[in-house]
C-alpha positions in Angstrom: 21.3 16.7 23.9 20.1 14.3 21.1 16.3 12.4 21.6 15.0 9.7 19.6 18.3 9.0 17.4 18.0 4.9 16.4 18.9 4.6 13.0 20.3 7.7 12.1 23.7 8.8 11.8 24.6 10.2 15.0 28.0 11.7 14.0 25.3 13.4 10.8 22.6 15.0 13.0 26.4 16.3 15.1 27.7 17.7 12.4 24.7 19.9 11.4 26.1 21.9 14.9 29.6 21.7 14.5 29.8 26.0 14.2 27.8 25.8 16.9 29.6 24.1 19.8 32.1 26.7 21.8 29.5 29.6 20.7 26.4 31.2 22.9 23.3 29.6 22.3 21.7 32.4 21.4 23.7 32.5 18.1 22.1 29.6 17.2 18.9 29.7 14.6 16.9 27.0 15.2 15.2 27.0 11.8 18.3 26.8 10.0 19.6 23.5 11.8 16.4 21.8 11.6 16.2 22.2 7.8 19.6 21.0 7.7 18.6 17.6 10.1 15.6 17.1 7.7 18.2 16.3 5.2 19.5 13.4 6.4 17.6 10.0 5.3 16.5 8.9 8.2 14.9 12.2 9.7 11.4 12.2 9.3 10.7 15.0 11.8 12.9 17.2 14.0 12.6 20.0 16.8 15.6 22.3 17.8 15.6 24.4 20.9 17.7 26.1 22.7 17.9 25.3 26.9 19.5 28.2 28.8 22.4 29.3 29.2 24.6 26.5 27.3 22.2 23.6 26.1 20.8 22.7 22.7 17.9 20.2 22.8 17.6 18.3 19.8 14.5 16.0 18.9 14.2 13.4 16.3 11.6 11.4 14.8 12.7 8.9 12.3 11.5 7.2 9.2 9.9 3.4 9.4 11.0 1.0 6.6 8.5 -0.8 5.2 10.8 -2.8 2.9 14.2 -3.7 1.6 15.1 -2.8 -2.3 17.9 -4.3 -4.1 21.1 -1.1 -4.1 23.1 -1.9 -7.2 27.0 -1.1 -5.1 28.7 -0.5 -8.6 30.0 -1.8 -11.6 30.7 -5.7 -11.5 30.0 -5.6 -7.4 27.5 -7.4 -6.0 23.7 -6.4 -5.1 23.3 -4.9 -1.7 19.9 -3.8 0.2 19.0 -0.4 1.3 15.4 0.1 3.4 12.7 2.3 1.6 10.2 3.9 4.0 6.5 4.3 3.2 7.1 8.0 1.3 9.2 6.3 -1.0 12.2 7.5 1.1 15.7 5.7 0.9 17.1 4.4 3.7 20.8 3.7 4.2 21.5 1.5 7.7 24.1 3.1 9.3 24.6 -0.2 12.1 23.4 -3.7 12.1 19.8 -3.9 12.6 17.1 -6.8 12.5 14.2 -6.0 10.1 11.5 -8.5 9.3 10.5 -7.0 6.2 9.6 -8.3 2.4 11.9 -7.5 -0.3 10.6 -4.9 -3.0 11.8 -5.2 -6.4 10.8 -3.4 -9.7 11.9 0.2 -8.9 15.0 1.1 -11.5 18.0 2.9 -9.6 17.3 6.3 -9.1 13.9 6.2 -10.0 11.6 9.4 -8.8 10.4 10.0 -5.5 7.1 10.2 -6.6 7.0 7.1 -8.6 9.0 5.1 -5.7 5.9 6.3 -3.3 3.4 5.0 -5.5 4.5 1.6 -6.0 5.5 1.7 -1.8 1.9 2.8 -1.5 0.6 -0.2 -3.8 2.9 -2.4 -2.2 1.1 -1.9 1.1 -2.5 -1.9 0.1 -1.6 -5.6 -1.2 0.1 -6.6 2.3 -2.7 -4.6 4.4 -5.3 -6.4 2.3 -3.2 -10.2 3.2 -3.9 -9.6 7.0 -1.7 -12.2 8.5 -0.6 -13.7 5.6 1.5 -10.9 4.5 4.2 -12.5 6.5 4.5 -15.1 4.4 5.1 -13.2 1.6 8.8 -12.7 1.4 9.0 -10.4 -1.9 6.9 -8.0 -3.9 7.6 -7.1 -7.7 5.7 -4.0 -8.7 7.8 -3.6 -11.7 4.0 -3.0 -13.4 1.6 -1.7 -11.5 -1.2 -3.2 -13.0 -0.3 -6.8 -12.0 1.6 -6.8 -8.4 3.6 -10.2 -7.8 5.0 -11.7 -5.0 7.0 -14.7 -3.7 6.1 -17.2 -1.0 6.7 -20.1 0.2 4.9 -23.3 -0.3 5.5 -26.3 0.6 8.7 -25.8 1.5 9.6 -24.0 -2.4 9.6 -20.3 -3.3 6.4 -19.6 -5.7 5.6 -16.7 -7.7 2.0 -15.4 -8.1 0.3 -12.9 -10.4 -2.4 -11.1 -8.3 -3.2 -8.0 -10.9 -4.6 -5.2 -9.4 -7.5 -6.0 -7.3 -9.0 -8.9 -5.5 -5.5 -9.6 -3.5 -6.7 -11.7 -0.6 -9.7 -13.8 -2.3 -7.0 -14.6 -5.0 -4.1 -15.7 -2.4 -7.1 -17.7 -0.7 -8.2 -19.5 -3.6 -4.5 -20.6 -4.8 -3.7 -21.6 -0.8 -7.0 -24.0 -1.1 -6.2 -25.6 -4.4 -2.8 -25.7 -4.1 -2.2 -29.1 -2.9 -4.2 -29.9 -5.6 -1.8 -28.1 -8.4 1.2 -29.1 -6.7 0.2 -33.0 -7.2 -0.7 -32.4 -10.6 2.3 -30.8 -11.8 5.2 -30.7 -8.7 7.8 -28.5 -10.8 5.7 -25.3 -11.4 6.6 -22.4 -9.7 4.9 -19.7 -11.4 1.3 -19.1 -10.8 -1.2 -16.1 -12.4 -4.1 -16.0 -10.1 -5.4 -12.7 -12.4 -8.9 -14.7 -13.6 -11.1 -15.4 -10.9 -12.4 -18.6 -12.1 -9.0 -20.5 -12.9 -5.7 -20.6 -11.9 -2.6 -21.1 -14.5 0.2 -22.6 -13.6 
């Protein structure tokens, strides 16, 4: 019996029992399959326990995507997504599934887990720090860590924004409130560094 499987590969966490089915359960080691279910992408946390006299009980707690980032398909094919989780983790979608997530770019392909969990981690001090208006933000470039972008909408047009490192939400605050302003002023910019606290440069 399988528990908590969403995401996941089901025919995956099956196969980590495939010597197992047709044999006593008390051939099984427990250990052994649960290191093996840790090794699929979505796993985040899994229990394995044997239910006499013919049962295995499987558990599964699964990763939460925090984000899509762009998956490069090959040579001269098109960009596709895969979901990253908040470790860093890549996610592949196995089935269709709604997310309403912000897109992360910056990360080069096959970058290192511990440099795709730091930029993750900056990515969601910035949203945290937005509040509500993180939903409006539909991408987040943390190509350089020391000056985090993202992309909105306003006024019905995508805008880029320099935030830096610090100061996320006054910043967004200030460019909403002089934004109609800017946007009379000079209607085709689209690029905005919000990084000085005392001006705005379009």
């Amino acid at each position: 019996r399988i528990q908590g499987v969403e995401h996941a590969s089901r025919s995956r966490v099956m196969n980590v029992f495939r010597e197992d089915f047709g044999r006593s359960v008390y051939l099984l080691s427990p250990a052994d399959r649960r290191r093996a279910l840790l090794e699929i992408d979505w796993v985040k946390e899994a229990s394995v326990s044997r239910v006499w006299p013919n049962t295995i009980l499987v558990k599964i707690s699964e990763r939460k995507p925090v984000a899509f980032v762009p998956a490069p398909s090959g040579q001269g094919a098109s960009t596709s997504f895969a979901l990253i989780d908040s470790e860093g983790g890549i996610l592949r979608p196995q089935m269709p599934a709604r997310f309403t997530l912000p897109v992360l770019v910056g990360l080069a392909p096959g970058a290192e887990a511990a440099l795709r969990r730091d930029r993750v981690r900056r990515m969601l001090r910035l949203l945290d720090e937005f509040g509500a208006l993180a939903e409006k933000v539909s991408e987040v470039d943390v190509s350089d860590p020391e000056n985090l972008q993202i992309t909105e909408q306003a006024d019905g047009k995508a805008v880029v924004l320099l935030l830096g490192n610090r100061n996320f939400l006054a910043r967004l605050d200030r460019f909403h409130q002089r934004y109609p302003e800017i946007n009379k002023r000079l209607p085709e910019a689209g690029t905005f560094d919000l990084r000085l606290d005392d001006r705005i440069t379009a």
